[in-house]
KETIVO-674395 format. One record per residue (C-alpha): x, y, z; residue in three letters. Coordinates in steps of 0.5 Angstrom, whole numbers, plus 500, padded with zeros to 3 digits. Last residue first. Layout:
N
XYZALA...
//
This chain:
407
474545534UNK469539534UNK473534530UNK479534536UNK473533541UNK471527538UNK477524537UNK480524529UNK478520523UNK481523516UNK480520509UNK484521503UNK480518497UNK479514490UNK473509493UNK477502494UNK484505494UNK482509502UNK489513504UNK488515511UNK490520515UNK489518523UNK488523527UNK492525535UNK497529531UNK498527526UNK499520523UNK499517516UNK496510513UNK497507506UNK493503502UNK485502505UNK481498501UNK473500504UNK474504510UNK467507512UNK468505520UNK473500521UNK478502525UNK483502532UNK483493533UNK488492538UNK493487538UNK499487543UNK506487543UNK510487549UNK515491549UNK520492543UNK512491540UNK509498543UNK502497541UNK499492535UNK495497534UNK490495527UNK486499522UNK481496518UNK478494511UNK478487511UNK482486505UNK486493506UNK489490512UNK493496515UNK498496520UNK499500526UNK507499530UNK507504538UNK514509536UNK510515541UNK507518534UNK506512531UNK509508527UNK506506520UNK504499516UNK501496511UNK497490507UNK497486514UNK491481512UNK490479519UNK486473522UNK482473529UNK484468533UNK487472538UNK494468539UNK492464533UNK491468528UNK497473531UNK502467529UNK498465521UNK498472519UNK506474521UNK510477526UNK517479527UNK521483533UNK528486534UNK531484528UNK538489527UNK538494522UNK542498525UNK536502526UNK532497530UNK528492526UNK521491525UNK519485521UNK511484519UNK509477516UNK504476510UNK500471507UNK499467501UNK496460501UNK500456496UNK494451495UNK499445494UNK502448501UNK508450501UNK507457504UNK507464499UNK510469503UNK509478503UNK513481507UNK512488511UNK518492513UNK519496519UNK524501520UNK526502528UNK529510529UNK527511535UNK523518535UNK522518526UNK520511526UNK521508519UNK516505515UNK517501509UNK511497505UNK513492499UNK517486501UNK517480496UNK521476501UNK527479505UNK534475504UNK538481504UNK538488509UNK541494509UNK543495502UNK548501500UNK547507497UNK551513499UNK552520497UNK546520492UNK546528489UNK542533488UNK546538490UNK541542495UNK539534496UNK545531499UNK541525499UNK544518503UNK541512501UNK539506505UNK537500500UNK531494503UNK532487499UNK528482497UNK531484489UNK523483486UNK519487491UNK525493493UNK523496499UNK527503499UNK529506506UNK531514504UNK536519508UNK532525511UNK535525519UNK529523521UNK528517518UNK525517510UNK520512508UNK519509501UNK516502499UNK516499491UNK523498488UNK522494482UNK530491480UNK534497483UNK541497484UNK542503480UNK536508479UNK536514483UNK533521480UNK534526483UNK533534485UNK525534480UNK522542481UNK515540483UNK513545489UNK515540495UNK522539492UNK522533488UNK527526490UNK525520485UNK527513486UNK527508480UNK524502476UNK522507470UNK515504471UNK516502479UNK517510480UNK517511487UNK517516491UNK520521495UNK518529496UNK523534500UNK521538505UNK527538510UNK525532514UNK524528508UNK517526505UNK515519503UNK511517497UNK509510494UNK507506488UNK508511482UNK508509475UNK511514469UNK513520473UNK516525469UNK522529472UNK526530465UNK522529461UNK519523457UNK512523459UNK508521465UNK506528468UNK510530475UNK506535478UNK500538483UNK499544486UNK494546492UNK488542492UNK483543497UNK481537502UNK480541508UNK488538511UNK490541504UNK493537500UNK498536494UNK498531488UNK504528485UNK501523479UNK499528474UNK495526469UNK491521474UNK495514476UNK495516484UNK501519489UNK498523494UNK501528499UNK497532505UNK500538508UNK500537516UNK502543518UNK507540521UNK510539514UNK509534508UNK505528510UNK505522506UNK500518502UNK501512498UNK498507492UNK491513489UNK487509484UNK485515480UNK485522484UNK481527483UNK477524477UNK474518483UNK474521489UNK478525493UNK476529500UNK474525506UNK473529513UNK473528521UNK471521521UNK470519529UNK476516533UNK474516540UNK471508541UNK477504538UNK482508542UNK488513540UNK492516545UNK497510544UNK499504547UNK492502547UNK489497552UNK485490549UNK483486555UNK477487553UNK476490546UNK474486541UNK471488535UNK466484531UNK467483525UNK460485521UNK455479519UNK454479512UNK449481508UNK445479501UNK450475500UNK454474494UNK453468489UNK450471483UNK456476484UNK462470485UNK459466479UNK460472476UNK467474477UNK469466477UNK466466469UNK471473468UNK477471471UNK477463466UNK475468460UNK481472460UNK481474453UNK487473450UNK494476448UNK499474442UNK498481439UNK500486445UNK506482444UNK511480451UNK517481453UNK518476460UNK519482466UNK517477471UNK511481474UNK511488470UNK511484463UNK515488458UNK510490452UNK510490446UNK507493440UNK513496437UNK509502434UNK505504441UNK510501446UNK506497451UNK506499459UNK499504457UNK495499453UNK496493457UNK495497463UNK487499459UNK487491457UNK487489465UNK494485466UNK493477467UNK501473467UNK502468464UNK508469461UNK504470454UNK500476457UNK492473458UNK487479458UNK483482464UNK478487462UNK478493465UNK479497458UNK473493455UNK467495461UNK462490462UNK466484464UNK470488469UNK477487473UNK478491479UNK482496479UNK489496482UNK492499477UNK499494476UNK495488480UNK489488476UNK484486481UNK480479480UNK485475483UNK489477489UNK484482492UNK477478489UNK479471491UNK482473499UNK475477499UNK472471497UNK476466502UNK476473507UNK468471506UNK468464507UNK471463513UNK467468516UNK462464515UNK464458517UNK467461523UNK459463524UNK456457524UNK461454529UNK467449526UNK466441529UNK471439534UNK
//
């Protein structure tokens, strides 16, 4: 049966799009590689691997200079680099080839109900704050309080930095330098219960804890090979994603002492997993893993397993089952809770916010936003909004119902 005109085309654009997010980025900055800029150069390591020239810079030692591949860890010389030609070429073909517009995905809505108060049609933005120079490829979002304070984690000088719901910086902390508290490259953040701010730093390879005004608790390094998502459960431990080692760790703080209790790994055999989160009302964490199939093309998607708090699956997803159950494809980048236990998922390629309902009960895909987002990265819920770290354009933005933006 002969493909439409406009499954083509759509087929086309997540190929480009697919092209532009898992090649033509740096996957250490995130920034899209440029020929016209020299730090955004991409540049071939000696393992293989391509690292804008500015990463290059910054991961290598000044006198030895040498860096350790962040991928395969191979050490490298910065003097037996080259120029990435190959990326350059498929970037400008891509831009003489781009469309001059492209048909808007179309969001369904029949049949699609909502396990939460949050529909398609009452989200509006309330409020974007950021930008390029106030923060610099932001990679996670959490909130700190009822209040709804706003935590980012980014590459600027000072890589915790904290918000006010309007946009205002409050404080910031954790400079990349050699003492004690440093930051070196930040991937994620959470925040416990008590306050208590959780990232991880995929440049030292470890769990940071701070106080919510900067002072450094911990640092947890053992077991680790490249830890990347964080979230806490209600009762302040830490679920750690570990991206190289497949595993997901669950530890256990005593934070006025600044000491690890216990450290044990929750769950092997995970695939590339990056994103965490845990339901703070049931308990459930979700993790999102990232797979190459065995096709000669080695096609990449991603798959959603949650589990209850035992650690036991309760329920599992991928791109390619929920491409055929609604045919529209997904690019599941992150994943949240809502505030009823109801699983949202970001697709940073496409730009959009997914509900996929109560998925212990009958899970049910429904498209929640796609206005203004250009690569979403990190998502959290309060209340009735939904805060939204956006990497594509360096900012935080909140949407909310009508009624709610109105006050």
């Amino acid at each position: 049966m002969a493909r439409s005109p406009v499954s083509q085309s759509r087929s086309s654009v997540g190929i480009v799009r697919e092209i532009q997010v898992n090649l033509l980025e740096c996957k250490v900055c995130f920034e899209k590689f440029s020929i016209h800029q020299k730090e955004r150069r991409p540049y071939n390591l000696s393992c293989g691997h391509v690292l804008c020239l500015e990463c290059i810079k910054a991961l290598s030692h000044p006198l030895l200079r040498k860096l350790e591949c962040p991928f395969c860890r191979q050490l490298c010389s910065v003097d037996s680099t080259s120029h990435c030609q190959a990326l350059c070429d498929l970037q400008e073909l891509l831009l003489s080839q781009r469309p001059t517009s492209l048909a808007p995905l179309s969001l369904a809505k029949g049949g699609l109900g909502l396990a939460s108060a949050l529909r398609v049609t009452d989200l509006h933005p309330r409020v974007a704050f950021g930008g390029w120079g106030t923060l610099i490829n932001p990679t996670g979002i959490a909130l700190l309080g009822s209040s709804g304070t706003i935590v980012v984690v980014h590459d600027g000088e000072k890589r915790v930095v904290v918000f006010s719901l309007q946009g205002r910086r409050l404080h910031s902390f954790g400079r990349r330098d050699q003492a004690s508290g440093s930051v070196c490259y930040p991937v994620d953040v959470a925040v416990t219960p008590c306050g208590h701010v959780v990232l991880t730093d995929a440049g030292e390879k470890a769990v940071k804890v701070f106080t919510s005004r900067g002072n450094h608790v911990l640092t947890i390094k053992d077991g680790f090979q490249l830890p990347w998502g964080v979230d806490t459960d209600s009762s302040g431990h830490i679920l750690v994603s570990d991206v190289q080692a497949g595993t997901l760790s669950f530890i256990k703080v005593n934070y006025t002492h600044g000491a690890t209790l216990e450290q044990q790994t929750a769950i092997k055999d995970l695939q590339h997993p990056k994103a965490v989160a845990c339901c703070r009302v049931s308990g459930n964490t979700a993790v999102m893993e990232h797979l190459t199939d065995d096709t000669p093309r080695r096609h990449r998607y991603s798959r959603l397993r949650v589990f209850t708090k035992d650690f036991h699956v309760l329920y599992q997803t991928d791109s390619f089952s929920l491409t055929l159950q609604y045919s529209a494809w997904l690019n599941m980048s992150g994943v949240a809770f809502g505030s009823e236990g109801d699983v949202l998922v970001i697709d940073s390629n496409q730009g959009m916010i997914w509900s996929l309902g109560k998925v212990h009960i009958r899970p049910v895909l429904t498209p929640l936003l796609a206005d203004h987002l250009i690569r979403p990265v990190g998502l959290v819920l309060l209340q009735n909004a939904l805060v939204i770290l956006d990497g594509g354009d360096h900012a935080v933005k909140i949407y909310s119902s009508k009624s709610d933006a109105e006050h």
